[in-house]
N, C-alpha and C positions, 0 to 999 in steps of 0.2 A: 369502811368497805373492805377490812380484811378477814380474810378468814384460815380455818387453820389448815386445811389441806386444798393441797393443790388440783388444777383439774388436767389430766394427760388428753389432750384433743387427738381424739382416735382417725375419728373421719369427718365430713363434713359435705351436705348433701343439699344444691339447691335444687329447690323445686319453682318455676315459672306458671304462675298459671292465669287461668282467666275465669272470673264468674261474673255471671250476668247479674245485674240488677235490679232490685224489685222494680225502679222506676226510673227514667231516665234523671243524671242529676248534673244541673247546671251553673256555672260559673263566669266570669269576667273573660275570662281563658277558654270556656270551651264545655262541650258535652259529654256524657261520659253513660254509655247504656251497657256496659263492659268493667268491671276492677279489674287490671292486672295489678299483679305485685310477684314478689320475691321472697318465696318460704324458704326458711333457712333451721335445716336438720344437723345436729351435732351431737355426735355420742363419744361419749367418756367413759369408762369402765364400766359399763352395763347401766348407765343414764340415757336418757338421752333431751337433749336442750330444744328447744322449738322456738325460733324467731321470726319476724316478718318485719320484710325492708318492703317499706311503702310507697318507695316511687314508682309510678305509675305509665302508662304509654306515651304520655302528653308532657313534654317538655314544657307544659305554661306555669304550674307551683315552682317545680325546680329544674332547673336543667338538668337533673339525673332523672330517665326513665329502665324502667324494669330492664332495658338490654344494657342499657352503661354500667348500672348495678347488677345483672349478672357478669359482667366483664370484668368490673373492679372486685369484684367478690373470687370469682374463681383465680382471676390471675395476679391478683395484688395480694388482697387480704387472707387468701386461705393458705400461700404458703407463707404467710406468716406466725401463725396457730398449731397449723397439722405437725402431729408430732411432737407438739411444744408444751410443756408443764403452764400452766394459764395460773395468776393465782388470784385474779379477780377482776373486776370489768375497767379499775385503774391503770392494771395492769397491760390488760386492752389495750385503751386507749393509748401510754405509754407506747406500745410494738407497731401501732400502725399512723403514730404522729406523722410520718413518715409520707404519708400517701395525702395528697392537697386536698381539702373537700371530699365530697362524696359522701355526706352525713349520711347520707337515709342507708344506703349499704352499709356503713361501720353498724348502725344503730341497731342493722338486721341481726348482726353477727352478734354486739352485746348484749342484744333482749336474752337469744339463745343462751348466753353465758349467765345470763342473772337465773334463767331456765332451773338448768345446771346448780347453780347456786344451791338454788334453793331443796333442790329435792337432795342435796348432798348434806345442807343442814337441817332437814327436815323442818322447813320453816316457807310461808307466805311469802312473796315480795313485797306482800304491804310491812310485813314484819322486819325482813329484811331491810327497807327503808325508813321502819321507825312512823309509819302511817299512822292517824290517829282515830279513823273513819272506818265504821264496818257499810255503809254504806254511802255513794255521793250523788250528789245532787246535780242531775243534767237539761240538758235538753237539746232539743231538733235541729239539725240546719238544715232552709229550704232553699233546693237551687230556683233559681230565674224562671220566672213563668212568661208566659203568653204576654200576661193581661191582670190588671190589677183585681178584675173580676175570678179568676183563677186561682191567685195568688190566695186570695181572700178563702176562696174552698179549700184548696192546701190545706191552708194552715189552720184551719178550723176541724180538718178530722185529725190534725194531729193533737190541737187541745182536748179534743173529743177524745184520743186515745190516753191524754192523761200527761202531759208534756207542759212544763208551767214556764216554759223559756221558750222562746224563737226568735232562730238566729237567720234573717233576710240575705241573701245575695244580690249585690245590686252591680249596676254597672250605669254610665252615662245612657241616658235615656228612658230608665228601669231602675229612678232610685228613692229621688225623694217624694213624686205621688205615690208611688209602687208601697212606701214605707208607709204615707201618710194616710193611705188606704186602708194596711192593715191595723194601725193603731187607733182610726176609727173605728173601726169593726169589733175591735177586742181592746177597748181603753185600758184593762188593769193588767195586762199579761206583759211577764218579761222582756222586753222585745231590745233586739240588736240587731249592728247591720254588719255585714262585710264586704268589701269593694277588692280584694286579693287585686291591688296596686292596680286598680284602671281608672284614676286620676290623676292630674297635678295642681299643684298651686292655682294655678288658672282656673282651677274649678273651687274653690275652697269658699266661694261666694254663694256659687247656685247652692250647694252643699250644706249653707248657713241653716235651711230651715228645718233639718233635722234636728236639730237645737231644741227648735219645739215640741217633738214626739214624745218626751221623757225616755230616753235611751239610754239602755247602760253603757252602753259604748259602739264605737264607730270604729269595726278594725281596716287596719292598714291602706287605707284611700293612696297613698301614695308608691311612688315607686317600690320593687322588693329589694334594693340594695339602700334605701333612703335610711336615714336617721335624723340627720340635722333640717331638712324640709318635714318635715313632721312636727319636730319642734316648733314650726313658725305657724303650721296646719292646726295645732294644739294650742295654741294662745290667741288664735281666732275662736274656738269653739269652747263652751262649758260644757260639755258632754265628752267625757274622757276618750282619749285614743287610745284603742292599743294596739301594740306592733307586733307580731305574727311573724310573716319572711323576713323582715329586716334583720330581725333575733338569732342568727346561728351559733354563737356562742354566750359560754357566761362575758364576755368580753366584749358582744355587742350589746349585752345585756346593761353591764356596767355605762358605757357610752351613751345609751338611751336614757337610763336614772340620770345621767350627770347632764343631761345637755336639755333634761326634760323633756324629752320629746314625744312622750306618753306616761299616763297615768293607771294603767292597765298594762302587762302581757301574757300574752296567749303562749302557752310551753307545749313543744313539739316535740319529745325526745327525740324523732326517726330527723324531723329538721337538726336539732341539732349536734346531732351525733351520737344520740343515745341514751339510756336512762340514764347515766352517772352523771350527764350534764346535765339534764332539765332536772335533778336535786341542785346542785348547784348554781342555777337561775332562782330555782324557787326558796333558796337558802337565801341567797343574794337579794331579791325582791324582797322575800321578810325580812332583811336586818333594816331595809330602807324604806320600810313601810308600803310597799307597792301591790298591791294585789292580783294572784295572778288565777289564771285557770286551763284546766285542760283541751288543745284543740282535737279533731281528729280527722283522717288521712281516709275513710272507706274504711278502717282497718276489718278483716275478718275477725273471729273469736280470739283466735292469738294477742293481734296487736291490741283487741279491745279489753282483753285481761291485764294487759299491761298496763292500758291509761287509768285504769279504774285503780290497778293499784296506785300508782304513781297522785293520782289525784285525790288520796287518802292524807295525804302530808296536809300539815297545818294550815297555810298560809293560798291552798286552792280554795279559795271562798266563793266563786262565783262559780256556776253551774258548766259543766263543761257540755263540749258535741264526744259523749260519749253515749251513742242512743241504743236502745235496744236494739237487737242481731236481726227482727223481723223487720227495720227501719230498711234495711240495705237488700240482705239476703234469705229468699225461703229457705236454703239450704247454705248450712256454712258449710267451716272444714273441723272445727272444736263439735264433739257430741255434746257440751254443755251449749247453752243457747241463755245471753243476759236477757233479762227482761225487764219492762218498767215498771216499779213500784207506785204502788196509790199517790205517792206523795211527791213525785217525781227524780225518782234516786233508784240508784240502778245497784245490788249488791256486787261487797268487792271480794272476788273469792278467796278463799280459807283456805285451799289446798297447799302444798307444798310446790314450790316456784310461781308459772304461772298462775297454776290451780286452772287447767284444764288440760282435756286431753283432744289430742286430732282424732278424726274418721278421716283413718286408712280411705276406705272409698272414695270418700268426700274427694279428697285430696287427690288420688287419680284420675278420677273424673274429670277436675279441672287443669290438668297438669298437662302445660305445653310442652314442655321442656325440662326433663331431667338429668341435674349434673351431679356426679358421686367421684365425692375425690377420696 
């Protein structure tokens, strides 16, 4: 991750915003008919970098939302940059070890920098990361419905639009008919589930007959700081676990492989701190045989140029929630718009860095709050 010139961090400019959703989208935690997040502007000698920190209004994924991330970003992170020769996103990391947490903001600030990167060596970030995929292989996540009756139309004009995965949100109450309804309805389709930590132990019983659905996996049923109850969650079930929030670094990544506590995980750069870490999770998972795949956050065009690259590397085998841009938003803030392929694989762009560009308008439109330092 080194390269031969340095970057001079000229300015650096967040923008707060909010865009509506095509559909309301539901989870363990909560509702969401609204994306905020945290765009994050950086120019370098006539560059300029675009990143997006994806935490969100709702303190329920992580305890940073879009204001503690504008707070840690303008007054921690940015006078540590501004002004400052940068000479890669290690280097990053290194100047802001400094500051506890707060992955999804660090991660904003590195996207921009891989940004940067890239249009400086005239090269992709799939390139830049040594990706080996011009296209990957995704699919849908559908939040919580009504009614098993509901759930069941969902997910059926999503296969109608061409989607050969779907990834369930369940919670107590809303889990195992809710599943066992859609895997009657569509016996041969990918199907997984996610519980984003709203069980414990004490449920790992009712839980058992997910077993039967032929599931790729069962993500993070337990607590979001857990690891070792996971492990005991996982040797109850043949149907692989994987951990998602527990994961914040390559370090609880390592703790996970070693204590077995999953067979599967799910890589979040913005969770954990940005794309130089989720290569080194997904470095780390390949030497130990682990399979991992990409999650995703709402991201607009930004952050979704990023997972696609990232999800190019070897060792993301399973299809990620990187879904096409019309999935979330009629209007992004990127003039490029992903789209799903016949085959269900979404192309990973070519450009240099990103490999998109914002609307200007787009972007005022939705901007709460703009800070320029």
């Amino acid at each position: 991750m080194s390269y031969r010139n340095i970057m001079k961090i000229e300015s650096l400019t967040l923008h707060h915003i909010s865009m509506p959703l095509v559909a309301p989208f539901e989870t363990s935690f909560g509702r969401e008919t609204e994306r905020e997040c945290a765009i994050v502007e950086i120019k370098s000698e006539g560059l300029t970098g675009w990143g997006e920190c994806v935490a969100s209004y709702n303190p329920g994924y992580s305890y940073e939302t879009t204001g503690t991330a504008m707070h840690i970003l303008k007054d921690f992170i940015a006078p540590l940059i501004l002004g400052k020769d940068i000479k890669d996103a290690l280097d990053f990391q290194n100047r802001v070890e400094g500051i506890r947490g707060h992955h999804l903001a660090k991660a904003g600030v590195e996207m921009a920098l891989w940004d940067l990167l890239g249009k400086r060596e005239g090269k992709s970030l799939r390139q830049l990361f040594g990706g080996i995929r011009d296209k990957v292989e995704v699919g849908v996540s559908v939040g919580i419905q009504d009614s098993p009756e509901k759930l069941i139309e969902t997910v059926a004009g999503f296969v109608k639009d061409g989607y050969a995965r779907v990834k369930l949100k369940i919670k107590p109450g809303k889990d195992v008919s809710f599943a066992g309804a859609v895997r009657s309805a569509f016996p041969d389709i990918r199907l997984q589930v996610d519980a984003n930590s709203a069980y414990s132990m004490n449920d790992a019983d009712s839980l058992k007959p997910l077993d039967d659905l032929n599931l790729l996996l069962i993500e993070q049923p337990l607590f979001e700081d857990d690891i070792w109850d996971h492990h005991k969650f996982q040797a109850k079930f043949n149907t692989p676990v994987c951990l998602d929030e527990s994961i914040v670094s390559p370090r609880h990544a390592r703790y996970a492989i070693e204590m077995k506590a999953c067979k599967i995980i799910n890589i979040k750069a913005g969770r954990l701190g940005g794309l130089s870490q989720g290569i080194m999770v997904h470095d780390l998972c390949r030497e130990n045989n682990m399979p991992v795949w990409c999650g995703g956050m709402l991201e607009t065009g930004i952050g979704r140029a990023s997972n696609l690259a990232l999800a190019s590397l070897p060792n993301f085998i399973l299809p990620g929630d990187v879904s096409a841009s019309d999935r979330y938003y009629k209007r992004d803030i990127t003039n490029e718009r992903f789209v799903l392929n016949s085959d269900s694989t979404i192309d990973v762009p070519t450009g240099h860095g990103l490999g998109v560009t914002v609307d200007e308008d787009a972007l005022k439109s939705y901007t709460r709050e703009r800070v320029g330092m």
